[in-house]
DRENDO-1510 file (C-alpha; in Angstrom, 1 decimal, always signed):
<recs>
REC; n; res; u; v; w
REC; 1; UNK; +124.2; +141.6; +79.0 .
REC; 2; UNK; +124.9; +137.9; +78.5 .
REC; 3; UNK; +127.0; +137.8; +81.6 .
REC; 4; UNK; +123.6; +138.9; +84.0 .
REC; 5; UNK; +121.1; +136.5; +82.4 .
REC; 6; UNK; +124.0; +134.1; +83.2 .
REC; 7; UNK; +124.1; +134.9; +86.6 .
REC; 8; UNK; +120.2; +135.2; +87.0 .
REC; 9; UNK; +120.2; +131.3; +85.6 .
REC; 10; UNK; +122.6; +130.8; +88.0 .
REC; 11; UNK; +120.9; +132.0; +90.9 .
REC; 12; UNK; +117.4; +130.4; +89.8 .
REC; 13; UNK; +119.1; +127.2; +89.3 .
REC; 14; UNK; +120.7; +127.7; +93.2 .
REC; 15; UNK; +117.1; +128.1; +94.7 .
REC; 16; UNK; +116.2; +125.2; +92.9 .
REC; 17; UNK; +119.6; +122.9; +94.4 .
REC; 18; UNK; +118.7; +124.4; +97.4 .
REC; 19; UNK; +115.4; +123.1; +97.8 .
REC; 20; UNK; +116.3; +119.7; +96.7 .
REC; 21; UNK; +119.2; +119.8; +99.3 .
REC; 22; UNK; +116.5; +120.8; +102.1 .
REC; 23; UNK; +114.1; +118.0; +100.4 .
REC; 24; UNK; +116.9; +115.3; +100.9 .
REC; 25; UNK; +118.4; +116.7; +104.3 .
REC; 26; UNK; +114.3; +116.2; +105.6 .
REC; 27; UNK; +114.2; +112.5; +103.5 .
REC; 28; UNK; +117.2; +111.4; +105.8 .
REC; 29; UNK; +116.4; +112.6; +109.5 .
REC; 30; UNK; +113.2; +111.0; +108.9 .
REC; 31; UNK; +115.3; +107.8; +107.9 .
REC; 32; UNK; +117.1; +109.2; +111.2 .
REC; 33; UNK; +113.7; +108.9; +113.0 .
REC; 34; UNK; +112.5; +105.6; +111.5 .
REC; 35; UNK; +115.7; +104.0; +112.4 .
REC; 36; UNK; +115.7; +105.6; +115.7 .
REC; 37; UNK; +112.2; +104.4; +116.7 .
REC; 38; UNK; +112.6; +101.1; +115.2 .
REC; 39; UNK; +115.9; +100.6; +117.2 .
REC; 40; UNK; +114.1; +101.2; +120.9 .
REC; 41; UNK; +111.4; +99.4; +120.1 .
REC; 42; UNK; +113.5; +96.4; +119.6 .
REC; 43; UNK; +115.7; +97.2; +122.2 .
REC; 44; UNK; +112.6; +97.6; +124.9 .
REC; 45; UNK; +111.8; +94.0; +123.7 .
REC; 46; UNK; +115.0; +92.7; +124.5 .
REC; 47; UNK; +115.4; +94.0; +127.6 .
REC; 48; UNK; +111.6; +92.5; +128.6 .
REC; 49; UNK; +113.2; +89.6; +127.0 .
REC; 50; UNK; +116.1; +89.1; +129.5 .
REC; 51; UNK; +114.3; +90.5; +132.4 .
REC; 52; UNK; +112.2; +87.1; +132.1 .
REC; 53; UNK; +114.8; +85.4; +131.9 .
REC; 54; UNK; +116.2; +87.0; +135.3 .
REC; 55; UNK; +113.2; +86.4; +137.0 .
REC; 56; UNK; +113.2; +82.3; +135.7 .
REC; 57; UNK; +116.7; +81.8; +136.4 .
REC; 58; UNK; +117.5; +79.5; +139.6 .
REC; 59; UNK; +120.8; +80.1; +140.2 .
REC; 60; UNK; +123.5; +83.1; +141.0 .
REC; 61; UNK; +125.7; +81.3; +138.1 .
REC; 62; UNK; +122.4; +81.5; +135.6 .
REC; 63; UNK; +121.7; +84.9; +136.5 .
REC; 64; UNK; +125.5; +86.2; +135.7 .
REC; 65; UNK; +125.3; +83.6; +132.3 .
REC; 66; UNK; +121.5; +85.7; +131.2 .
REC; 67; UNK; +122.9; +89.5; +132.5 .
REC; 68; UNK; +126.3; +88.5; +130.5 .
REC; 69; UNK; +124.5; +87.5; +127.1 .
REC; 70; UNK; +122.1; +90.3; +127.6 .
REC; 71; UNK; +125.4; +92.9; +127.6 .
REC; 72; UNK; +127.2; +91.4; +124.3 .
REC; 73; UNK; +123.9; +91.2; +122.5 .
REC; 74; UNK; +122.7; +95.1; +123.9 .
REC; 75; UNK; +126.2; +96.2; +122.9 .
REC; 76; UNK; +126.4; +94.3; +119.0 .
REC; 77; UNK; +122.9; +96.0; +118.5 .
REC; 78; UNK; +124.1; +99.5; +119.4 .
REC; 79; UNK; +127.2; +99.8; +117.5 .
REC; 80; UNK; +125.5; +98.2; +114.5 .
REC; 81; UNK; +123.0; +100.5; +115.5 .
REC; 82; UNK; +125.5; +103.7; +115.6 .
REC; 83; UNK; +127.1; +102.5; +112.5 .
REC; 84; UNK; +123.6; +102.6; +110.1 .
REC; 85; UNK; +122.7; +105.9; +111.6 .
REC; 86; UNK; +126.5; +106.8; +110.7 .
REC; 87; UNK; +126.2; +105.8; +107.0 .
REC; 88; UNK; +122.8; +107.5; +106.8 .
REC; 89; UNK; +124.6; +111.3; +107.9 .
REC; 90; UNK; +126.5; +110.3; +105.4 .
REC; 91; UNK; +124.1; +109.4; +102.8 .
REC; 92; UNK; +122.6; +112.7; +103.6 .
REC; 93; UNK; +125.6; +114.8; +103.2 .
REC; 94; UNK; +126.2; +113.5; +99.8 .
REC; 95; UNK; +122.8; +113.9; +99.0 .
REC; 96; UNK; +122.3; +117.4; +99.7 .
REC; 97; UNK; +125.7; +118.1; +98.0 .
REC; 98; UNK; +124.6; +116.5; +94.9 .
REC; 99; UNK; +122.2; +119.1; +93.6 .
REC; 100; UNK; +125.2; +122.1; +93.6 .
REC; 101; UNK; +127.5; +119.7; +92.0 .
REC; 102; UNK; +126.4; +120.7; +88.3 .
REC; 103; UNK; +125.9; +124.5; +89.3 .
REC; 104; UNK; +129.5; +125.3; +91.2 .
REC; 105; UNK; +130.8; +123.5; +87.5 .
REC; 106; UNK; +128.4; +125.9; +85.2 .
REC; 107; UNK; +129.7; +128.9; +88.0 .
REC; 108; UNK; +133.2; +128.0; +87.7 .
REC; 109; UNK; +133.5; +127.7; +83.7 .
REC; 110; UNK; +131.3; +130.7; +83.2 .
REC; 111; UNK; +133.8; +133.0; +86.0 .
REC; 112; UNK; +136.9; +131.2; +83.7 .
REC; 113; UNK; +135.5; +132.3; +80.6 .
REC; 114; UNK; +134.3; +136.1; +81.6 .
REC; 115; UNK; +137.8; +136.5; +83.4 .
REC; 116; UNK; +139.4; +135.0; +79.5 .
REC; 117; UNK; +137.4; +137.9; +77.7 .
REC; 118; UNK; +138.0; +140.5; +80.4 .
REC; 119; UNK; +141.6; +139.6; +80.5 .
REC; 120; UNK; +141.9; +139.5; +76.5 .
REC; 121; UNK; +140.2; +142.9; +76.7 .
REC; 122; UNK; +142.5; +144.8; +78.7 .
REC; 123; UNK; +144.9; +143.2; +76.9 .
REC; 124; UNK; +143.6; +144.7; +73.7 .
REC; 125; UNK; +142.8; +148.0; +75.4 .
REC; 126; UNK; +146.6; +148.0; +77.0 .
REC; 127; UNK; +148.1; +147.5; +73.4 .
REC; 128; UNK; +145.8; +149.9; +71.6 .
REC; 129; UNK; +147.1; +152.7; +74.3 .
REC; 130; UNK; +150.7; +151.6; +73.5 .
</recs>
């Protein structure tokens, strides 16, 4: 009997994990979001930023100098960019792992133990029919 309100604590505590794992998986695509928005907006103000510049510039050589800048600057921003919302997948991953950690333990030592007593059973059994 011990062995189903075992497994019935088990499960409960698994709908539990499982809705902290949603709750975190929804905390960090709206991080995702956030970050998302937060990069275009500053990326829309750049570009404005160095289309000004274009349209000041007097010369062919100062035009090449502002589209040039422009490129390495638009290009740092991205991959620092790609590498935040990188670390924030994997921020969420360990996250939403997190709550199952202590119940795949609890499952694993109870399975251990009931296979011990099975096993030492059957033993017992095996000998007493020998």
């Amino acid at each position: 009997m011990a062995a189903y309100e075992d497994a019935n604590q088990i499960s409960k505590e698994a709908a539990d994990n499982a809705m902290k794992s949603f709750s975190a998986v929804t905390k960090g695509f709206q991080q995702i979001a956030t970050e998302t928005s937060d990069f275009t907006k500053r990326s829309y103000e750049s570009s404005a930023q160095m289309l000004e510049k274009l349209v000041q510039a007097r010369s062919v050589e100062k035009v090449i100098e502002v589209q040039n800048e422009y490129a390495a600057s638009a290009y740092q921003a991205w991959i620092a960019q790609a590498t935040r919302i990188g670390e924030i997948y994997a921020d969420i991953a360990k996250e939403t792992y997190k709550p199952f950690e202590a119940t795949f333990s609890k499952a694993a030592n109870s399975a251990t133990e009931y296979g011990r007593k099975a096993a030492a059973q059957a033993d017992e059994a095996f000998q007493q029919a020998a």
